[in-house]
C-alpha positions as CSV (number, residue, x, y, z in Angstrom):
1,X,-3.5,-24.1,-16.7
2,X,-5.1,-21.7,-19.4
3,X,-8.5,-22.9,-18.4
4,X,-7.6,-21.7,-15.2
5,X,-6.8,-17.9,-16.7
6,X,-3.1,-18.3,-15.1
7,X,-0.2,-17.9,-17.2
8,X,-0.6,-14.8,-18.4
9,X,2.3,-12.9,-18.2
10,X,1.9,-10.3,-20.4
11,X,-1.2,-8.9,-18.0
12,X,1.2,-9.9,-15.0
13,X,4.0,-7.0,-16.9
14,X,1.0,-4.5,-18.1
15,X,-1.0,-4.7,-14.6
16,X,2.1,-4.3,-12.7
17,X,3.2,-1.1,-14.7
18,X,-0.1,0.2,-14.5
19,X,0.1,0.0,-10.8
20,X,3.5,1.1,-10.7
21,X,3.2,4.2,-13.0
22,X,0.2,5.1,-11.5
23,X,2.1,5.3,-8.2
24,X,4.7,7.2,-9.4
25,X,2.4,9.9,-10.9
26,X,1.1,10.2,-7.6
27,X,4.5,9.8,-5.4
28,X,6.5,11.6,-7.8
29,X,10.0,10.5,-6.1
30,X,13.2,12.6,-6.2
31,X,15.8,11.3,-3.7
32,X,17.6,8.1,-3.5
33,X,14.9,7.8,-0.6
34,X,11.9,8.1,-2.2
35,X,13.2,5.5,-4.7
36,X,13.7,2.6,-2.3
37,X,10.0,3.5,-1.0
38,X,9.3,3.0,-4.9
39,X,11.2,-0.3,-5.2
40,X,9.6,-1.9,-1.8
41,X,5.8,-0.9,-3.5
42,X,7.0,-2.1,-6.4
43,X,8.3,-5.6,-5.4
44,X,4.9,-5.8,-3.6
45,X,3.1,-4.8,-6.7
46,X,4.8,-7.6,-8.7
47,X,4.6,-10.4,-6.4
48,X,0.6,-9.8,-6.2
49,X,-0.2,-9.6,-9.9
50,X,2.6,-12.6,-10.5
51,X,-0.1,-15.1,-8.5
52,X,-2.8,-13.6,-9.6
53,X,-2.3,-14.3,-13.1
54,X,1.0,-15.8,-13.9
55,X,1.4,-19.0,-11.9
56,X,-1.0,-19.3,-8.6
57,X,1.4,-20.8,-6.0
58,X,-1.1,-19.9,-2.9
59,X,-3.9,-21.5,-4.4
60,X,-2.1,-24.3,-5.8
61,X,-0.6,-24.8,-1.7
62,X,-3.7,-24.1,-0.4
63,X,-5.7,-26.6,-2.8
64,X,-3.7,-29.4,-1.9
65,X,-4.6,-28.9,1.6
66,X,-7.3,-27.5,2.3
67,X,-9.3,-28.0,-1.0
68,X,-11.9,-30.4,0.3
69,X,-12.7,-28.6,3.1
70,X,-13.0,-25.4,0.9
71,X,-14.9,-26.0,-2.4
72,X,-14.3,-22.6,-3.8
73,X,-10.5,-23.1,-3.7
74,X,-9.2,-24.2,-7.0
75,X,-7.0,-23.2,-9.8
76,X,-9.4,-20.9,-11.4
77,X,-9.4,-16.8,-11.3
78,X,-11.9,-16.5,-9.1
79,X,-10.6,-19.7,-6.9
80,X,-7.7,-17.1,-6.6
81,X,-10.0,-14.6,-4.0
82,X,-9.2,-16.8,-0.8
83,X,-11.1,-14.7,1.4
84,X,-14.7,-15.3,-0.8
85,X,-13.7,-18.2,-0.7
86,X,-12.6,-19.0,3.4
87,X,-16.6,-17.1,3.8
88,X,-18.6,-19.3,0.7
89,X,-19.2,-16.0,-1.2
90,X,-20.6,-17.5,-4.4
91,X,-21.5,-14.3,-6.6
92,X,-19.4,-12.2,-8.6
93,X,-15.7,-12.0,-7.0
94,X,-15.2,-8.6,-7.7
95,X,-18.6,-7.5,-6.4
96,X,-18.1,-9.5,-3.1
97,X,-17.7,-7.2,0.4
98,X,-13.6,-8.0,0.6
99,X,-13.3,-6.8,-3.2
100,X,-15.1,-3.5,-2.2
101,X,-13.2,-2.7,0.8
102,X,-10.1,-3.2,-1.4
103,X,-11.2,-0.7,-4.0
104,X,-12.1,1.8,-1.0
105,X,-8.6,1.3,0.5
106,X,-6.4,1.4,-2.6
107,X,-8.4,4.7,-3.9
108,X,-8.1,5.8,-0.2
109,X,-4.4,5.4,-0.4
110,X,-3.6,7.1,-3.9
111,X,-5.9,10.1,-2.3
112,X,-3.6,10.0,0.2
113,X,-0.5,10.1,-1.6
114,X,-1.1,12.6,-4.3
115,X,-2.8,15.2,-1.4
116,X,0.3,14.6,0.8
117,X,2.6,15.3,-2.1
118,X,0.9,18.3,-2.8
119,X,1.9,20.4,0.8
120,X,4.9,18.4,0.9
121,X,5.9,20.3,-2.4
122,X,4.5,23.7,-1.6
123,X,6.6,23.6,1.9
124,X,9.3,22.1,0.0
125,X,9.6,25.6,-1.9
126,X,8.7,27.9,0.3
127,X,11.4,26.5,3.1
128,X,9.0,25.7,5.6
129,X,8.2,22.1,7.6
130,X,4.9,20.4,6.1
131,X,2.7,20.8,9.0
132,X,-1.0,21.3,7.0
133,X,-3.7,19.1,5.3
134,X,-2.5,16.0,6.0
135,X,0.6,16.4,7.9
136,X,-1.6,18.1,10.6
137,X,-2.7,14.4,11.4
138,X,0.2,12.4,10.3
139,X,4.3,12.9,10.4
140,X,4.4,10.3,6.8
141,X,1.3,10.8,5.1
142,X,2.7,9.5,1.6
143,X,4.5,5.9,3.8
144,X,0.6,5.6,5.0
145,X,-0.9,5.6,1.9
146,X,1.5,2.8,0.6
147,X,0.6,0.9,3.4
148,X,-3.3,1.9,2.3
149,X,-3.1,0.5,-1.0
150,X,-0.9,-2.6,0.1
151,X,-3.7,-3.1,2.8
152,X,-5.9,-2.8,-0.2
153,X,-4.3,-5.3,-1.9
154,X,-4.4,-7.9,0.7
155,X,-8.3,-6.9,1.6
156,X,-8.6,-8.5,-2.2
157,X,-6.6,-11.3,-3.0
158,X,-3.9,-12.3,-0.4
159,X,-1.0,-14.7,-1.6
160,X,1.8,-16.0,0.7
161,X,4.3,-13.5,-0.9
162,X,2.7,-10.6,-0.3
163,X,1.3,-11.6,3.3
164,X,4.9,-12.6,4.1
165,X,6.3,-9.2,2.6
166,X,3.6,-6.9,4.1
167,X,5.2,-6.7,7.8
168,X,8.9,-6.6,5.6
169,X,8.1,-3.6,4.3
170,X,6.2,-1.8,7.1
171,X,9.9,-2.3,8.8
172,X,10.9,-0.7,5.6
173,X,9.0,2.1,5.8
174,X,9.0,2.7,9.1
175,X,13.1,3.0,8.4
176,X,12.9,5.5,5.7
177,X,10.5,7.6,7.9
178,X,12.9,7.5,10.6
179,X,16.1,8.5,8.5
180,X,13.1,11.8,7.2
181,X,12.7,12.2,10.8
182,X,16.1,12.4,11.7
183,X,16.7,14.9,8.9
184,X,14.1,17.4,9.5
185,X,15.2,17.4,13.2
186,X,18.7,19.1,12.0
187,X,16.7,21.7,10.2
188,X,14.1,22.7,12.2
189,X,15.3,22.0,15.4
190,X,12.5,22.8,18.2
191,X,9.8,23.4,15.7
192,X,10.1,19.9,14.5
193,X,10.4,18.8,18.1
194,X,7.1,20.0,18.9
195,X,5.4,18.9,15.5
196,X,6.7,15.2,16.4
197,X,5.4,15.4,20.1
198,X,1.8,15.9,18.9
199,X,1.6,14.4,15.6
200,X,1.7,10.9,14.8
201,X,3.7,8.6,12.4
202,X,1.5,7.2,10.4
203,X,-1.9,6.5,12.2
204,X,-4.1,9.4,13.1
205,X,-5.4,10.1,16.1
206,X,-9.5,10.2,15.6
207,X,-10.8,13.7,16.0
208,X,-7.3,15.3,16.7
209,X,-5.0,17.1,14.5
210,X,-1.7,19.3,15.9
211,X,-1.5,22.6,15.4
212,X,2.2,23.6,14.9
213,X,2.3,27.0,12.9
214,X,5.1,26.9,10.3
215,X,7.5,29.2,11.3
């Protein structure tokens, strides 16, 4: 397999840090909550970059199978990008329309996150229920921007892991927004009531954002 550009654990630990740090820069967790968000990305993280340069249990599956049928899926790197390969995209992997897309929606998501964190923190201080920039259009800004960058993920190289884990940890998250949720009701009472009724959970409505003065 080292023709094949697989077993390469130490990129498997040093891509999956990278990934991981960088999402805690942006994140920046404090409670037991935010952790467990952490962990669930995290676990994601690892599973993706485990098959995409450790050992390629997708491809190898899919190989056996469907390999005839699908030239472009072998135990190489760039056999690994099973939606070039599903279309016959036969330039550059990483240049190809579904590796794109993943770079728009993983930088998409980190946006996301880090603007999020930034009124999260300022109402944080000041007392107050996050109700501008993003949290005009969306209740869990930061939970959506995970999903972003998981979406990302899958846009590029999907594996059975982390296709299998995706819906897992939208449960997940969907969970740990709830328990916020429930939270932020015993502080703000009818303020939060009305913030809720017009704003969303974690997809915005197009060309609509709520406008609940905090107070």
């Amino acid at each position: 397999m080292d023709d094949a550009a697989y077993g390469l654990w130490v990129l498997v630990v040093i891509n999956s840090a990278i990934f991981i740090i960088f999402a805690i820069s942006f994140f920046h967790p404090k409670t037991r909550r935010d952790w467990r968000a952490m962990g669930a990305f995290s676990a994601f993280v690892v599973a993706l970059f485990t098959e995409m340069y450790g050992f390629p249990l997708t491809v190898y599956l899919l190989s056996g199978l469907f390999g005839g049928a699908v030239p472009g899926l072998t135990l190489t790197h760039s056999g690994g990008h099973i939606w070039n390969d599903l279309v016959g995209w036969t330039g550059d992997p990483h240049l190809s329309p579904f590796h794109l897309l993943s770079y728009a929606l993983i930088g998409a998501g980190f946006l996301t996150i880090t603007s999020a964190w930034r009124v999260l923190w300022a109402a944080q201080r000041s007392g107050e229920l996050a109700v501008t920039g993003l949290y005009a259009r969306l209740r869990h800004p930061q939970y959506a921007g995970f999903l972003l960058i998981m979406i990302g993920f899958l846009a590029q190289s999907p594996t059975l892991a982390t296709l299998a884990m995706f819906p897992v940890l939208v449960v997940v998250y969907r969970r740990l927004a709830i328990g916020e949720e429930r939270e932020a009701r015993e502080a703000f009472g009818a303020q939060w009531d009305a913030y809720a009724a017009r704003t969303p959970r974690f997809i915005p409505r197009v060309g609509r954002a709520s406008a609940i003065a905090p107070g």
